[in-house]
C-alpha positions in Angstrom: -172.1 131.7 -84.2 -173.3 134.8 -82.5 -172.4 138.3 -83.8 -170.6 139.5 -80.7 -167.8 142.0 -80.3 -164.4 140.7 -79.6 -164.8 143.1 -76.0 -168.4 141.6 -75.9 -166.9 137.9 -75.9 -164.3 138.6 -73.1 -166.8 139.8 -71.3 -168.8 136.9 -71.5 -165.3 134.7 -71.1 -165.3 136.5 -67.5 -168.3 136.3 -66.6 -168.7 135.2 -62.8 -171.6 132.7 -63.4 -170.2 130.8 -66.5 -169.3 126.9 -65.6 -165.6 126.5 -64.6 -163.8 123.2 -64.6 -165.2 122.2 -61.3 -168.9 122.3 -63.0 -167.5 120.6 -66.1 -165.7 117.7 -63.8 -169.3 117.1 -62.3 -171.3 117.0 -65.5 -169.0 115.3 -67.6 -166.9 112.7 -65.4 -167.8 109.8 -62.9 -165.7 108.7 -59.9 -163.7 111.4 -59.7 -161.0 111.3 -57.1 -159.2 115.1 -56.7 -155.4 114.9 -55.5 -153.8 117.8 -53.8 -150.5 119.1 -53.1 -147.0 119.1 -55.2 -145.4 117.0 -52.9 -143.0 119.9 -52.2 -144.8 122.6 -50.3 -148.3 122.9 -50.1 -151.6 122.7 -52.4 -152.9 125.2 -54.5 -156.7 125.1 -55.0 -156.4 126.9 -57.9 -155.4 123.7 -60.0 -158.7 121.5 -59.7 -157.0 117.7 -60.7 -157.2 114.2 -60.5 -158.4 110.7 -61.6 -161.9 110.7 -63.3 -163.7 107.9 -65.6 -165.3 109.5 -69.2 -167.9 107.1 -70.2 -166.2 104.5 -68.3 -162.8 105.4 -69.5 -160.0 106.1 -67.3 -158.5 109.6 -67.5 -156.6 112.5 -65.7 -158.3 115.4 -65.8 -157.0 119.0 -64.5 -157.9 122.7 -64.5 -158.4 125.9 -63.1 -160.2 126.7 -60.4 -161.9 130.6 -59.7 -164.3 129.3 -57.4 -167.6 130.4 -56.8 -168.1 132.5 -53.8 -165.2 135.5 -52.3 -163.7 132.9 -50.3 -163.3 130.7 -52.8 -162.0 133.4 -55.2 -159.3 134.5 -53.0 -158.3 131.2 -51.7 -157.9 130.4 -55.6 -156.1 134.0 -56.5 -159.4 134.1 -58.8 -158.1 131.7 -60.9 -154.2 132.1 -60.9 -152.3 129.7 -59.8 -149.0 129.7 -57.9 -146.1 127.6 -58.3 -147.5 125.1 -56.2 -150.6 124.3 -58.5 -148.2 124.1 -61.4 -145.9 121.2 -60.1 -149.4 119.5 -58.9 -150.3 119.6 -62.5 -146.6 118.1 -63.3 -147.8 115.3 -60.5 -151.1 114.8 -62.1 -149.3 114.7 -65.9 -146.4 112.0 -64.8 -149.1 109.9 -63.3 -151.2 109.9 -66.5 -148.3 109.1 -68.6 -146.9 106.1 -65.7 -150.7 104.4 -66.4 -150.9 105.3 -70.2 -154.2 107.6 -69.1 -155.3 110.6 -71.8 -155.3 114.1 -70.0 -158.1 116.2 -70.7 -157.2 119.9 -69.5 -160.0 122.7 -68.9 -158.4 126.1 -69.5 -159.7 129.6 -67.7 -157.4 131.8 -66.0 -156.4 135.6 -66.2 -152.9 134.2 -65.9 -150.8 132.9 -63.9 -150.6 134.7 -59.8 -147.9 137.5 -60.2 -147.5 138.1 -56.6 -143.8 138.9 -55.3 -143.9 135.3 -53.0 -145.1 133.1 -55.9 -142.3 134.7 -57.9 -139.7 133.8 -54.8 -140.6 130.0 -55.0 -140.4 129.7 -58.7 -143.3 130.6 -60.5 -141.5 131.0 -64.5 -139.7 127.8 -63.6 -143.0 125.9 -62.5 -144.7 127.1 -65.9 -141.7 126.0 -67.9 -141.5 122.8 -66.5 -145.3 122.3 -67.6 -144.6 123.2 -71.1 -141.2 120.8 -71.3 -143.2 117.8 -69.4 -146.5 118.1 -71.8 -144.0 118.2 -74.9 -142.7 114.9 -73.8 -145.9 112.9 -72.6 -146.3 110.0 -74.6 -150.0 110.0 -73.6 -152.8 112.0 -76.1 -154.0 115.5 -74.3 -157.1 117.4 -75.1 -157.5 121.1 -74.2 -160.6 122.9 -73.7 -160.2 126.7 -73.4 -163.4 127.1 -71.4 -163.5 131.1 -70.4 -160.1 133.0 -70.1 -157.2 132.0 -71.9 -154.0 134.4 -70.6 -150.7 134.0 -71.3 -148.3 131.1 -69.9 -150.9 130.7 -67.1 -153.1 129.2 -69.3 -150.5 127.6 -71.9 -148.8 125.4 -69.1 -151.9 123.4 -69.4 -152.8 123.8 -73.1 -150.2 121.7 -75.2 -153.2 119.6 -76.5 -153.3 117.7 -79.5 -156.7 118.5 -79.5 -157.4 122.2 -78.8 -161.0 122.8 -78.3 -162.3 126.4 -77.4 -165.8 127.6 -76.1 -167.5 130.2 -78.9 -167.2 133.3 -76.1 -163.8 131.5 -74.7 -161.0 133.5 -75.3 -157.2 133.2 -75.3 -153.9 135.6 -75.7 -150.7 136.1 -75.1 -151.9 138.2 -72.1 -155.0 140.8 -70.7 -156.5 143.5 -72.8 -155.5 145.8 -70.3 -152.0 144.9 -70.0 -151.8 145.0 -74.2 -153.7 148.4 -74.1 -150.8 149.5 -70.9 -148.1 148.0 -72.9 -149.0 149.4 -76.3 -150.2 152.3 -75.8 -149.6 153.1 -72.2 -153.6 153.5 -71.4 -155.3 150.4 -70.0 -158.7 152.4 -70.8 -157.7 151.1 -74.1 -158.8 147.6 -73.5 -161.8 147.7 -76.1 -159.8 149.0 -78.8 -156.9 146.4 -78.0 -160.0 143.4 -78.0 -160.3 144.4 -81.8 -156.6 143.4 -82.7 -155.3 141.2 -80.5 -157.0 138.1 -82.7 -158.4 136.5 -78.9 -161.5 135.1 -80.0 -162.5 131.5 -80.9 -162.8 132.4 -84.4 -159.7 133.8 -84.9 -157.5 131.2 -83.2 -159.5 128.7 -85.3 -158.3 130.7 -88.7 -154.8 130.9 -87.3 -154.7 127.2 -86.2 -154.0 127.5 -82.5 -157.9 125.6 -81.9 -158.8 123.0 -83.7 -162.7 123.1 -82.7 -165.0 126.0 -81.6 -167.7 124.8 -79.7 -171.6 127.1 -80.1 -172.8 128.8 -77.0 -176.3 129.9 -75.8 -177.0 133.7 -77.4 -175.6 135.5 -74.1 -173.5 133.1 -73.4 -172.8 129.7 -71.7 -174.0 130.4 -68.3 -178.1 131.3 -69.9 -178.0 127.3 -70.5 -175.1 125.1 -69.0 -176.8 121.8 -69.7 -176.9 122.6 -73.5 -173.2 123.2 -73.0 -172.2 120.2 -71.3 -173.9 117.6 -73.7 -172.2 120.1 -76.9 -168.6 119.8 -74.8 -169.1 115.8 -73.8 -169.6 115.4 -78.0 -166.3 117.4 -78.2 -164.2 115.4 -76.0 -165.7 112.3 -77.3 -165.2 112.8 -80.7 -161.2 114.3 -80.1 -160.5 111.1 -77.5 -161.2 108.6 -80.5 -159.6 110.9 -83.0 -156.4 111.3 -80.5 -156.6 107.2 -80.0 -155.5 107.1 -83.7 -152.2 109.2 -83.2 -149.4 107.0 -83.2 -146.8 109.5 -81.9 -148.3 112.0 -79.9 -145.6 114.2 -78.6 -144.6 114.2 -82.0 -147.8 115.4 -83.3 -147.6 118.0 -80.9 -144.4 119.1 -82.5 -145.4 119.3 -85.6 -148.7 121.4 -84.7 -147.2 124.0 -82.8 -144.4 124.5 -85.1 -147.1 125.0 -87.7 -149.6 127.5 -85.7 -150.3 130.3 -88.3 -149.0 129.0 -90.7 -152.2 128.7 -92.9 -152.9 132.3 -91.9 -149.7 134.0 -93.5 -150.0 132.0 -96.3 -153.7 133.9 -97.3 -153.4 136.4 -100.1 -152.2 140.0 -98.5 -150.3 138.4 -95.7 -147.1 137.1 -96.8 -144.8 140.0 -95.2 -146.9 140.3 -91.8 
Protein backbone atom coordinates (compact mmCIF):
# COMPACT_ATOMS: atom_id res chain seq x y z
CA UNK A 1 0.00 0.00 0.00
CA UNK A 2 1.06 3.50 -0.34
CA UNK A 3 2.55 5.50 2.59
CA UNK A 4 -0.14 8.13 2.76
CA UNK A 5 -1.37 10.19 5.65
CA UNK A 6 -4.71 9.33 7.16
CA UNK A 7 -5.64 13.46 6.00
CA UNK A 8 -3.68 12.56 2.70
CA UNK A 9 -6.24 9.49 1.98
CA UNK A 10 -9.49 11.48 2.66
CA UNK A 11 -8.33 13.68 0.47
CA UNK A 12 -7.88 11.47 -2.17
CA UNK A 13 -11.47 9.65 -0.90
CA UNK A 14 -12.95 13.24 -2.00
CA UNK A 15 -11.38 13.79 -4.66
CA UNK A 16 -13.80 15.23 -7.54
CA UNK A 17 -12.36 13.01 -10.42
CA UNK A 18 -12.18 9.61 -8.62
CA UNK A 19 -14.93 6.94 -10.26
CA UNK A 20 -18.22 6.96 -8.38
CA UNK A 21 -20.73 4.20 -8.64
CA UNK A 22 -22.11 5.45 -11.82
CA UNK A 23 -18.51 4.75 -13.53
CA UNK A 24 -18.27 1.45 -11.66
CA UNK A 25 -22.04 0.37 -12.95
CA UNK A 26 -20.60 1.01 -16.57
CA UNK A 27 -17.29 -0.78 -16.24
CA UNK A 28 -18.33 -3.54 -14.27
CA UNK A 29 -22.14 -4.48 -15.25
CA UNK A 30 -24.08 -5.23 -18.52
CA UNK A 31 -27.78 -4.49 -19.16
CA UNK A 32 -28.31 -2.39 -16.64
CA UNK A 33 -31.78 -1.09 -16.14
CA UNK A 34 -31.84 2.00 -13.37
CA UNK A 35 -35.28 2.32 -11.43
CA UNK A 36 -36.34 5.52 -9.91
CA UNK A 37 -38.56 6.83 -7.38
CA UNK A 38 -39.81 5.34 -3.72
CA UNK A 39 -43.05 4.90 -4.83
CA UNK A 40 -44.17 7.42 -2.17
CA UNK A 41 -42.95 10.87 -3.16
CA UNK A 42 -40.46 11.46 -5.64
CA UNK A 43 -36.89 10.15 -6.82
CA UNK A 44 -33.69 11.02 -5.47
CA UNK A 45 -30.80 10.93 -7.87
CA UNK A 46 -28.57 10.61 -5.34
CA UNK A 47 -29.20 6.74 -4.95
CA UNK A 48 -27.97 5.37 -8.45
CA UNK A 49 -30.02 1.57 -8.44
CA UNK A 50 -31.30 -1.02 -10.31
CA UNK A 51 -31.15 -4.42 -12.16
CA UNK A 52 -27.69 -5.18 -13.75
CA UNK A 53 -26.07 -8.66 -15.14
CA UNK A 54 -22.16 -9.42 -13.54
CA UNK A 55 -20.65 -11.72 -15.98
CA UNK A 56 -24.00 -12.82 -16.98
CA UNK A 57 -25.33 -13.10 -13.51
CA UNK A 58 -28.39 -11.39 -12.41
CA UNK A 59 -27.96 -8.81 -9.67
CA UNK A 60 -29.26 -5.59 -7.88
CA UNK A 61 -26.95 -3.19 -7.70
CA UNK A 62 -27.23 0.35 -5.81
CA UNK A 63 -25.13 3.44 -4.72
CA UNK A 64 -24.48 6.86 -4.37
CA UNK A 65 -24.51 9.17 -6.74
CA UNK A 66 -22.20 12.89 -6.52
CA UNK A 67 -22.39 13.36 -10.02
CA UNK A 68 -19.94 14.85 -12.20
CA UNK A 69 -20.65 18.30 -13.21
CA UNK A 70 -22.45 21.46 -10.53
CA UNK A 71 -25.71 20.50 -11.82
CA UNK A 72 -25.31 17.16 -11.25
CA UNK A 73 -23.77 17.86 -7.73
CA UNK A 74 -26.58 19.83 -6.52
CA UNK A 75 -29.29 17.84 -8.01
CA UNK A 76 -27.61 14.84 -5.99
CA UNK A 77 -26.91 17.15 -2.63
CA UNK A 78 -23.17 16.03 -3.60
CA UNK A 79 -23.73 12.81 -2.68
CA UNK A 80 -26.36 12.83 0.26
CA UNK A 81 -29.29 11.38 -0.09
CA UNK A 82 -32.75 12.30 1.19
CA UNK A 83 -35.34 10.21 2.45
CA UNK A 84 -36.61 9.53 -0.82
CA UNK A 85 -33.34 7.73 -2.09
CA UNK A 86 -33.32 5.73 1.06
CA UNK A 87 -36.89 4.02 0.64
CA UNK A 88 -35.76 3.55 -3.26
CA UNK A 89 -32.94 1.59 -1.90
CA UNK A 90 -35.65 -0.32 0.43
CA UNK A 91 -37.51 -0.84 -3.14
CA UNK A 92 -34.42 -2.01 -4.91
CA UNK A 93 -33.44 -4.48 -1.64
CA UNK A 94 -37.22 -6.14 -1.41
CA UNK A 95 -36.98 -6.76 -5.16
CA UNK A 96 -33.60 -8.47 -4.87
CA UNK A 97 -34.72 -10.57 -2.05
CA UNK A 98 -38.56 -11.37 -3.99
CA UNK A 99 -36.15 -12.88 -7.12
CA UNK A 100 -33.33 -14.36 -4.81
CA UNK A 101 -30.81 -11.70 -6.60
CA UNK A 102 -27.25 -10.74 -4.57
CA UNK A 103 -27.01 -6.97 -3.92
CA UNK A 104 -23.78 -5.48 -4.55
CA UNK A 105 -23.80 -1.83 -2.89
CA UNK A 106 -21.05 0.94 -3.83
CA UNK A 107 -20.57 3.27 -0.84
CA UNK A 108 -19.36 7.18 -1.08
CA UNK A 109 -21.19 9.84 0.63
CA UNK A 110 -20.28 12.61 3.16
CA UNK A 111 -23.51 11.48 4.88
CA UNK A 112 -26.72 11.48 4.62
CA UNK A 113 -28.53 15.35 3.36
CA UNK A 114 -29.16 17.13 6.85
CA UNK A 115 -31.34 19.78 5.39
CA UNK A 116 -34.47 20.84 7.73
CA UNK A 117 -37.16 19.33 4.73
CA UNK A 118 -35.37 15.97 4.45
CA UNK A 119 -35.56 15.84 8.17
CA UNK A 120 -39.55 16.81 8.01
CA UNK A 121 -40.25 13.73 5.71
CA UNK A 122 -38.26 11.26 7.68
CA UNK A 123 -34.85 11.09 6.97
CA UNK A 124 -33.63 8.90 10.62
CA UNK A 125 -36.62 6.73 9.95
CA UNK A 126 -35.67 6.15 6.17
CA UNK A 127 -31.96 5.20 7.38
CA UNK A 128 -33.29 2.93 10.05
CA UNK A 129 -35.48 1.17 7.92
CA UNK A 130 -32.42 0.42 5.61
CA UNK A 131 -30.39 -1.02 8.45
CA UNK A 132 -33.59 -3.29 9.80
CA UNK A 133 -34.50 -4.48 6.02
CA UNK A 134 -30.62 -5.43 5.12
CA UNK A 135 -30.50 -7.34 8.59
CA UNK A 136 -33.32 -9.47 7.36
CA UNK A 137 -32.59 -10.04 3.56
CA UNK A 138 -32.15 -13.50 2.98
CA UNK A 139 -30.18 -12.76 -0.11
CA UNK A 140 -25.88 -12.41 0.15
CA UNK A 141 -24.79 -8.40 -0.04
CA UNK A 142 -21.39 -7.17 -0.95
CA UNK A 143 -20.31 -3.64 -0.02
CA UNK A 144 -17.73 -1.72 -1.60
CA UNK A 145 -16.75 1.47 0.28
CA UNK A 146 -15.49 3.23 -2.93
CA UNK A 147 -14.53 7.03 -1.67
CA UNK A 148 -16.34 8.53 1.44
CA UNK A 149 -17.73 6.44 3.99
CA UNK A 150 -19.80 8.86 6.63
CA UNK A 151 -21.90 7.93 9.16
CA UNK A 152 -25.57 6.25 8.79
CA UNK A 153 -25.55 7.80 5.28
CA UNK A 154 -23.21 5.46 4.26
CA UNK A 155 -24.15 2.48 6.73
CA UNK A 156 -27.84 2.22 5.43
CA UNK A 157 -26.18 0.69 2.42
CA UNK A 158 -23.25 -1.17 3.98
CA UNK A 159 -24.63 -4.27 5.93
CA UNK A 160 -22.48 -6.50 3.62
CA UNK A 161 -21.36 -9.81 4.19
CA UNK A 162 -18.67 -8.93 2.21
CA UNK A 163 -17.23 -5.53 3.05
CA UNK A 164 -14.68 -4.45 0.50
CA UNK A 165 -12.96 -0.94 0.76
CA UNK A 166 -10.80 1.05 -1.80
CA UNK A 167 -6.90 1.53 -0.34
CA UNK A 168 -7.64 5.64 -0.19
CA UNK A 169 -11.63 4.84 0.63
CA UNK A 170 -12.45 5.91 3.82
CA UNK A 171 -15.23 5.35 6.43
CA UNK A 172 -16.44 6.80 10.04
CA UNK A 173 -18.82 7.37 12.18
CA UNK A 174 -18.98 10.91 10.66
CA UNK A 175 -16.62 14.04 8.91
CA UNK A 176 -13.29 15.07 10.24
CA UNK A 177 -14.58 18.30 10.68
CA UNK A 178 -17.57 17.59 12.57
CA UNK A 179 -15.22 15.09 15.04
CA UNK A 180 -12.62 18.04 15.22
CA UNK A 181 -16.12 20.63 16.08
CA UNK A 182 -17.43 18.01 18.35
CA UNK A 183 -14.25 17.23 20.19
CA UNK A 184 -12.63 19.93 20.40
CA UNK A 185 -14.85 22.59 19.25
CA UNK A 186 -12.41 23.68 16.19
CA UNK A 187 -13.21 22.24 12.83
CA UNK A 188 -9.55 23.57 11.72
CA UNK A 189 -8.77 20.46 13.59
CA UNK A 190 -9.67 18.09 10.88
CA UNK A 191 -5.99 16.83 10.28
CA UNK A 192 -5.30 16.14 13.70
CA UNK A 193 -8.82 14.31 14.10
CA UNK A 194 -7.74 12.17 10.62
CA UNK A 195 -4.87 10.75 12.84
CA UNK A 196 -7.35 9.12 15.47
CA UNK A 197 -10.38 8.53 14.18
CA UNK A 198 -9.07 4.90 12.72
CA UNK A 199 -10.98 5.98 9.05
CA UNK A 200 -8.60 4.41 6.78
CA UNK A 201 -8.81 1.05 4.89
CA UNK A 202 -6.13 -0.24 6.97
CA UNK A 203 -7.52 0.36 10.09
CA UNK A 204 -11.04 -0.89 9.55
CA UNK A 205 -9.31 -4.05 8.08
CA UNK A 206 -7.41 -4.53 11.67
CA UNK A 207 -10.65 -3.74 13.47
CA UNK A 208 -12.73 -6.08 11.29
CA UNK A 209 -15.32 -3.68 9.92
CA UNK A 210 -13.69 -4.56 5.97
CA UNK A 211 -12.93 -7.68 5.06
CA UNK A 212 -10.75 -6.68 1.81
CA UNK A 213 -8.69 -3.60 1.00
CA UNK A 214 -8.39 -3.24 -2.57
CA UNK A 215 -4.55 -1.34 -4.00
CA UNK A 216 -4.89 1.92 -5.75
CA UNK A 217 -2.68 3.82 -8.33
CA UNK A 218 0.15 5.91 -6.21
CA UNK A 219 -2.12 9.23 -6.22
CA UNK A 220 -4.87 7.62 -6.20
CA UNK A 221 -7.66 5.77 -8.18
CA UNK A 222 -8.59 8.47 -10.48
CA UNK A 223 -4.45 8.50 -12.09
CA UNK A 224 -5.66 5.00 -13.55
CA UNK A 225 -9.43 3.93 -13.42
CA UNK A 226 -9.07 1.00 -15.75
CA UNK A 227 -6.41 -0.64 -13.35
CA UNK A 228 -9.10 -0.14 -10.71
CA UNK A 229 -11.99 -1.54 -12.33
CA UNK A 230 -10.31 -5.01 -13.39
CA UNK A 231 -8.65 -4.96 -9.38
CA UNK A 232 -12.57 -4.24 -8.14
CA UNK A 233 -14.36 -6.86 -10.84
CA UNK A 234 -11.67 -9.61 -9.08
CA UNK A 235 -13.05 -8.42 -5.76
CA UNK A 236 -16.63 -8.76 -6.41
CA UNK A 237 -15.99 -11.94 -8.12
CA UNK A 238 -14.14 -13.62 -5.73
CA UNK A 239 -16.66 -12.33 -2.56
CA UNK A 240 -19.95 -13.43 -4.96
CA UNK A 241 -18.66 -17.10 -5.01
CA UNK A 242 -17.41 -16.86 -1.49
CA UNK A 243 -20.98 -15.36 -0.36
CA UNK A 244 -22.68 -18.27 -2.65
CA UNK A 245 -21.35 -20.63 0.05
CA UNK A 246 -23.14 -18.88 3.08
CA UNK A 247 -25.97 -20.83 4.06
CA UNK A 248 -27.69 -18.27 6.35
CA UNK A 249 -26.82 -14.91 5.36
CA UNK A 250 -28.69 -12.60 7.60
CA UNK A 251 -27.41 -14.71 10.10
CA UNK A 252 -23.88 -14.30 9.11
CA UNK A 253 -24.42 -10.80 9.18
CA UNK A 254 -25.28 -11.05 12.78
CA UNK A 255 -22.74 -12.70 13.85
CA UNK A 256 -20.05 -10.23 12.02
CA UNK A 257 -21.28 -7.14 13.22
CA UNK A 258 -21.69 -8.35 16.69
CA UNK A 259 -18.04 -9.30 16.38
CA UNK A 260 -16.54 -5.90 14.69
CA UNK A 261 -13.43 -5.14 16.89
CA UNK A 262 -13.43 -7.73 18.55
CA UNK A 263 -9.97 -9.04 17.28
CA UNK A 264 -8.63 -5.47 17.94
CA UNK A 265 -9.33 -5.29 21.81
CA UNK A 266 -8.20 -8.56 22.24
CA UNK A 267 -4.28 -7.37 21.01
CA UNK A 268 -1.88 -7.05 23.86
CA UNK A 269 -2.31 -3.27 25.59
CA UNK A 270 -5.92 -3.04 24.61
CA UNK A 271 -8.03 -4.94 26.87
CA UNK A 272 -9.46 -1.81 28.98
CA UNK A 273 -9.91 0.53 25.79
Amino acid sequence: MAEHTPARRVALAREPGRPGTAEFLEALFTDFFEQRGDRLCADDPAILGGVALFHGRPVTVMGHRKGRTLDQNLACHFGMPTPEGYRKAQRLMKAAEKFHRPIITFVDTAGAYPGLEAEARGQGEAIARCLALMSSLTVPIITLVIGEGGSGGALALAMGNQVIMLENAVYSVLSPEGFASILWKDSSRAQEACDVMKLTAADLLELGVADQVIPEPEEGAHTDPQAVFRAVDAALTAALSKTDGIRAPAAHRYRKYRGMGARWLRTPGKENL
